[in-house]
C-alpha positions in Angstrom: 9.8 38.2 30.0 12.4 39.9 28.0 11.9 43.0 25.7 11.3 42.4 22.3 14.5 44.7 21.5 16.8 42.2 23.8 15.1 38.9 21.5 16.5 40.6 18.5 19.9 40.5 19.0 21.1 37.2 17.9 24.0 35.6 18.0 25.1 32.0 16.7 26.9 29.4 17.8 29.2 27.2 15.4 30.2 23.7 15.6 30.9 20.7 13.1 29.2 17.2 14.1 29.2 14.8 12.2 31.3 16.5 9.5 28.2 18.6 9.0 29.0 22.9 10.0 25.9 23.2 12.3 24.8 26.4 14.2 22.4 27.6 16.5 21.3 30.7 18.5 23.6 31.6 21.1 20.8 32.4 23.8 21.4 35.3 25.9 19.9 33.9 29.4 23.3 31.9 29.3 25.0 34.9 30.2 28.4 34.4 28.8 30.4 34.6 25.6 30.0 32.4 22.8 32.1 29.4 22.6 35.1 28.8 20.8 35.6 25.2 20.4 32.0 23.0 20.7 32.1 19.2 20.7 28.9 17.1 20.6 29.2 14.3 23.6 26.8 11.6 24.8 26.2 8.7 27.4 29.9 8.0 26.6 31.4 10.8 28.2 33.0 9.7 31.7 33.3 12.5 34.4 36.9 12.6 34.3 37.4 13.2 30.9 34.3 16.1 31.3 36.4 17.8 33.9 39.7 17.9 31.3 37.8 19.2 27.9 35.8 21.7 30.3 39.7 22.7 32.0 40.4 23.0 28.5 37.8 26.0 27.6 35.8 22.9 25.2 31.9 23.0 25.2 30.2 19.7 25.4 26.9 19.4 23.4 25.2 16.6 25.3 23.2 14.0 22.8 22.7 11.5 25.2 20.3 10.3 27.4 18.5 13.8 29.4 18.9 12.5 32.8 22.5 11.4 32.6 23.4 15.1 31.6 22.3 16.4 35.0 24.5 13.7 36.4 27.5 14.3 34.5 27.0 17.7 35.8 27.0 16.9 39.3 30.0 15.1 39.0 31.6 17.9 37.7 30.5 19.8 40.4 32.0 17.2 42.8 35.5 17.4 40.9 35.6 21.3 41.1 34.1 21.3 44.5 37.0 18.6 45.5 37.8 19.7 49.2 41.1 21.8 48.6 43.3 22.7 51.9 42.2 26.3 52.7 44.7 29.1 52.8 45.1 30.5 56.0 45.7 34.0 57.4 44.1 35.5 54.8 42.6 38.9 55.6 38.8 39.4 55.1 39.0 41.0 52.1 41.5 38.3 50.5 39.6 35.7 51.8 36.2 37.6 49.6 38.6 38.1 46.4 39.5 34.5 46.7 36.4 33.7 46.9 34.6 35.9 44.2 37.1 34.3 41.8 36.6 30.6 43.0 32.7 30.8 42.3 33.7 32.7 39.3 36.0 29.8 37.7 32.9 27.2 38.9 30.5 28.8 37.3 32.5 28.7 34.2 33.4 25.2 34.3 30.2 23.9 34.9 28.6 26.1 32.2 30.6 24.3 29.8 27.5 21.2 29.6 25.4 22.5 26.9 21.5 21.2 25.8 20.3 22.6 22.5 16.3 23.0 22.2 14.0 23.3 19.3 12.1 26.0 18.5 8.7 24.8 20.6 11.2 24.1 23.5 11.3 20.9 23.5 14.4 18.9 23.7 15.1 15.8 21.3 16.6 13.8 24.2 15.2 10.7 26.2 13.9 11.9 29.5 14.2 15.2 28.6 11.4 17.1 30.6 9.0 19.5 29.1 10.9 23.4 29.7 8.3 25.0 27.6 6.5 26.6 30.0 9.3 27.5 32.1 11.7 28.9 29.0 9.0 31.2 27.3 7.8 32.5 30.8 11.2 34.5 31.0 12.6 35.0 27.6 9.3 34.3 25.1 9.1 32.4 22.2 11.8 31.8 20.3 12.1 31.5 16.7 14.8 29.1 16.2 17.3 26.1 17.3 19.4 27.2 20.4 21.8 26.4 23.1 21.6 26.8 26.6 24.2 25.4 29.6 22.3 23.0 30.9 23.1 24.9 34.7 21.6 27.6 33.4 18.2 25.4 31.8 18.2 23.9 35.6 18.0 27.6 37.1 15.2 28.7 34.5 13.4 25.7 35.8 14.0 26.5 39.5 12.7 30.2 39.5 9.6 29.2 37.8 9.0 26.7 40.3 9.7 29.3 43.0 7.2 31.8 40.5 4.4 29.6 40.4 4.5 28.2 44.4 5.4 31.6 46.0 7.5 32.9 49.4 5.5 32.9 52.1 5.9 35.9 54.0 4.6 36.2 57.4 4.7 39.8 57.5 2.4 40.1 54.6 0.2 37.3 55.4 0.5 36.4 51.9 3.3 35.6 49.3 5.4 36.8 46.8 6.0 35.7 43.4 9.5 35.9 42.4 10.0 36.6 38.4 13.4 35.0 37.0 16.5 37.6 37.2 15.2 39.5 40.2 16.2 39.0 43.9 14.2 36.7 45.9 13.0 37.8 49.8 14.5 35.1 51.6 16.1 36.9 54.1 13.7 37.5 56.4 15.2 39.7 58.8 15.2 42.9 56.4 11.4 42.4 55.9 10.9 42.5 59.8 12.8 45.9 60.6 10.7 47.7 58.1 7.8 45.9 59.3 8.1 47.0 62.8 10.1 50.3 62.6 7.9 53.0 63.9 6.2 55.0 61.5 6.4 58.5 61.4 3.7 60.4 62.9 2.1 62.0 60.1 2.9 60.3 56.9 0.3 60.6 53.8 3.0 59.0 51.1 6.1 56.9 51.0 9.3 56.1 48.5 10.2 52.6 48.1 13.5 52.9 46.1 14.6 50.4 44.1 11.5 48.2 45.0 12.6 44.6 43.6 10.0 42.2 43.7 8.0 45.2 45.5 8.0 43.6 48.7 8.6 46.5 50.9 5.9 48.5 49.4 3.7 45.4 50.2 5.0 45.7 53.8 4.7 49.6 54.1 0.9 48.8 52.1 -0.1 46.6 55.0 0.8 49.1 57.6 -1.4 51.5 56.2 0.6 53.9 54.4 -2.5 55.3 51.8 0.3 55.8 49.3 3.2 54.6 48.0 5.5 55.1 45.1 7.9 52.3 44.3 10.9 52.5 41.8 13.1 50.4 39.6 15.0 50.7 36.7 14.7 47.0 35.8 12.3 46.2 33.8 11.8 42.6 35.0 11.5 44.0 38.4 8.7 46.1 37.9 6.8 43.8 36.0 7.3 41.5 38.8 6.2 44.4 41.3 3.1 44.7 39.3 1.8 41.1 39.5 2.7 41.1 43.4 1.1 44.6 44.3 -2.5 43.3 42.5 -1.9 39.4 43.7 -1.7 41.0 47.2 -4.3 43.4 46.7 -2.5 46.8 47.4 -2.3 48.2 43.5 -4.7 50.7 45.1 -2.1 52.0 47.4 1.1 51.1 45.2 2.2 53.0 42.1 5.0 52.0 40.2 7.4 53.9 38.2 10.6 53.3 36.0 13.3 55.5 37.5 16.9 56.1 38.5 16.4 56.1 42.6 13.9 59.0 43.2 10.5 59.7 41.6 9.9 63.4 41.4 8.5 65.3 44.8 8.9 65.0 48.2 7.8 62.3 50.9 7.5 62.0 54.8 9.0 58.0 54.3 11.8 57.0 52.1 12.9 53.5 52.0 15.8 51.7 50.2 17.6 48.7 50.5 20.8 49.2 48.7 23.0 45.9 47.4 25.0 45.4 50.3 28.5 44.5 49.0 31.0 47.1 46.7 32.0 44.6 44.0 31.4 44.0 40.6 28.5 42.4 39.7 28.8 38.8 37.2 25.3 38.5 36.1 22.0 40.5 36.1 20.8 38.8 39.6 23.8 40.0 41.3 22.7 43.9 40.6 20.6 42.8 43.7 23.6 42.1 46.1 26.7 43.9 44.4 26.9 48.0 43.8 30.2 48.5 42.4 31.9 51.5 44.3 28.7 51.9 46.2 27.1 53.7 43.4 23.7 53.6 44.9 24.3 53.7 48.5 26.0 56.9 47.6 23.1 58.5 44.9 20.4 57.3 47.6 21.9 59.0 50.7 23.2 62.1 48.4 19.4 62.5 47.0 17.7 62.4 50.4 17.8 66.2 51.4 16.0 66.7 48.1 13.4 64.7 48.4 12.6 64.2 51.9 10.4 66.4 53.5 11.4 68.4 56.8 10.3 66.5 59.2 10.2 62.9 57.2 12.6 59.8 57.6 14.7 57.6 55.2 14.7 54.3 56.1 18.2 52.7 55.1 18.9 49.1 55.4 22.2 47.8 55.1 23.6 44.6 56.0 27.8 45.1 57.4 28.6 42.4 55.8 31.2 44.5 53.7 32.9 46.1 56.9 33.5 42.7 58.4 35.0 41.9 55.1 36.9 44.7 55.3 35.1 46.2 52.0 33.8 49.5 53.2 34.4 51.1 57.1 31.5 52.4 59.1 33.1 55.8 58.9 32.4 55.8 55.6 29.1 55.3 55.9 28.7 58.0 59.1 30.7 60.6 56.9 28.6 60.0 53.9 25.5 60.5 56.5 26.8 63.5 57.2 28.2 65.0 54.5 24.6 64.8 52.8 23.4 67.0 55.8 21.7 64.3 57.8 21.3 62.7 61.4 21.0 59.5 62.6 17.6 59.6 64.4 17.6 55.7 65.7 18.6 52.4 64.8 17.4 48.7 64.7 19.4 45.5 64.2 18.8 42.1 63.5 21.0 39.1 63.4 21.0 37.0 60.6 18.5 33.9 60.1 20.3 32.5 56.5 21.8 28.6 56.8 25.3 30.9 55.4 25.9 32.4 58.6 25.7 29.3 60.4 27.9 26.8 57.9 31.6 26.7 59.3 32.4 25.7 55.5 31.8 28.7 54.5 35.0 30.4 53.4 33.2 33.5 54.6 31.8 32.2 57.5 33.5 34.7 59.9 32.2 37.5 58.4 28.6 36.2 57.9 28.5 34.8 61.5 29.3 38.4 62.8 26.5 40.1 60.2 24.4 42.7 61.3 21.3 43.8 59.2 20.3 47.4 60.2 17.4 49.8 59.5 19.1 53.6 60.1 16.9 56.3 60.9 17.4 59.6 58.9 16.1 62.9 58.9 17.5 66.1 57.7 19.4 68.7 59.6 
């Protein structure tokens, strides 16, 4: 659930309807600027002319019938999705930009389908579904009318569906309970290498840096690490971490704090899995997956001499994904190893297991077919 502070900042939306000036909170989880030109729609409303006013930068207020809105919205999908002839010979990093800006221009289009919901929640359309549950879970109660893209109402509802059911991870022989706005554990093959990567020797405390839904500290927990220290600078994240250390039973063994990379001291285990790509993040999930100008890959391996002990290991895993995209080189990574006054003591690899790297659609699929995920070992000089 969001901060008090971030409920408090409201913004309104205008429109006329019905030759009536109408407005209506602006709500934040809809993670774009308010609208300039709103038009209330209904069952009316053919696909082709949804495509045009949403090309146009218009906002469609749906007042028809619930259930026809999602599949208005599909068919939007279908018109931008329209199979387009490809440009070839396009160099990896060309092919990401291209890319990047295609989902970009989606996303915008199809956020164009707006639902407005009373202040319980509920929605004054037929078939409209009951979002209570699933709205206030993330952002609270609100205190008056608002709008919402109707994409973004449909992801609300999918992560408290994933929230309440859970992702079943073998490792743990348990689950974890993903809040909305922080990154889900559904690559499996990260989990693995820091669940079998030999431990050091003698280790009485670990670093989990940057610990997410806090499933590596789960992992590390499991194999009998008697302490571990686990940090985030996301609030929703460590709230999340919290329900999933004492759901699993490790709060014993797992301390949380709100920091910028390192907690303060020393430790024989240091863990972090950075965001894997050096772009710009669009929206508060994609923290999880971009680091713009590899901000934290750079502070975490930068920070290590100071806070790992002598004889202790960092535990880095990266995906090269963003070498094969021609992103970032390996030498910069080796150098940045080095220049911090570290080693390379081993490393383990794992292919990918995600349906991505396995769809020829993909406009990316060269480069995610060729993906490595790695855990380095490093120790100090």
């Amino acid at each position: 659930m969001l901060a008090s502070s971030d409920q408090a900042v409201a913004q309104y939306a205008t429109w006329t309807e019905n030759n009536d000036a109408r407005n209506a909170v602006w709500c934040i989880g809809n993670n774009s600027a308010i609208p300039k030109r709103i038009q209330a729609v209904d069952d009316r409303l053919t696909a082709d002319t949804a495509f045009l006013m949403a090309n146009q930068g218009t906002h469609m207020l749906w007042r028809g019938d619930f259930q026809n809105a999602r599949q208005l919205l599909n068919a939007l999908a279908r018109r931008i999705d329209k199979k387009k002839k490809r440009p070839t010979g396009l160099r990896p990093q060309e092919a990401f930009n291209l890319h990047r800006l295609t989902q970009s221009q989606r996303a915008r289009l199809l956020n164009t389908l707006l639902i407005e919901l009373n202040p319980d929640c509920s929605i004054d359309l037929r078939r409209a579904p009951d979002v209570s549950q699933a709205y206030t879970t993330v952002f609270g109660e609100p205190k008056e009318r608002f709008l919402l893209s109707l994409r973004a109402l449909q992801g609300i509802i999918g992560a408290y569906e994933w929230r309440r059911k859970g992702i079943v991870i073998p490792a743990l022989q348990g689950s974890i309970h993903v809040h909305y706005g922080v990154f889900s554990p559904i690559r499996g093959e990260y989990i693995d290498l820091v669940a079998n990567a030999p431990l050091p020797e003698k280790i009485s405390q670990a670093f989990d840096i940057g610990t997410g839904s806090s499933v590596l500290a789960a992992i590390l927990a499991r194999r009998g690490v008697p302490r571990i220290i686990a940090t985030d600078i996301d609030d929703r994240a460590l709230a999340c971490a919290q329900e999933n250390i004492a759901r699993l039973g490790v709060d014993s063994q797992v301390s949380l704090q709100s920091s910028n990379l390192f907690p303060q001291g020393q430790s024989e285990l240091i863990v972090c899995n950075p965001p894997w790509l050096p772009a710009r993040p669009t929206s508060p999930i994609e923290h999880a997956i971009y680091d713009p100008d590899s901000q934290m890959l750079k502070g975490f391996i930068q920070g290590l001499p100071r806070h790992l002990t002598a004889d202790g290991e960092a535990w880095l895993i990266m995906s090269d994904l963003a070498e094969h995209l021609g992103l970032r080189s390996r030498d910069f990574l080796l150098d940045l190893i080095s220049q911090a006054g570290l080693s390379v003591k081993g490393r383990l690899d794992a292919r990918p297991k995600h349906p991505k790297a396995f769809d020829i659609r993909d406009p990316l699929h060269e480069a995610r077919s060729a993906e490595i995920t790695s855990l380095w070992r490093l120790a100090r000089l």
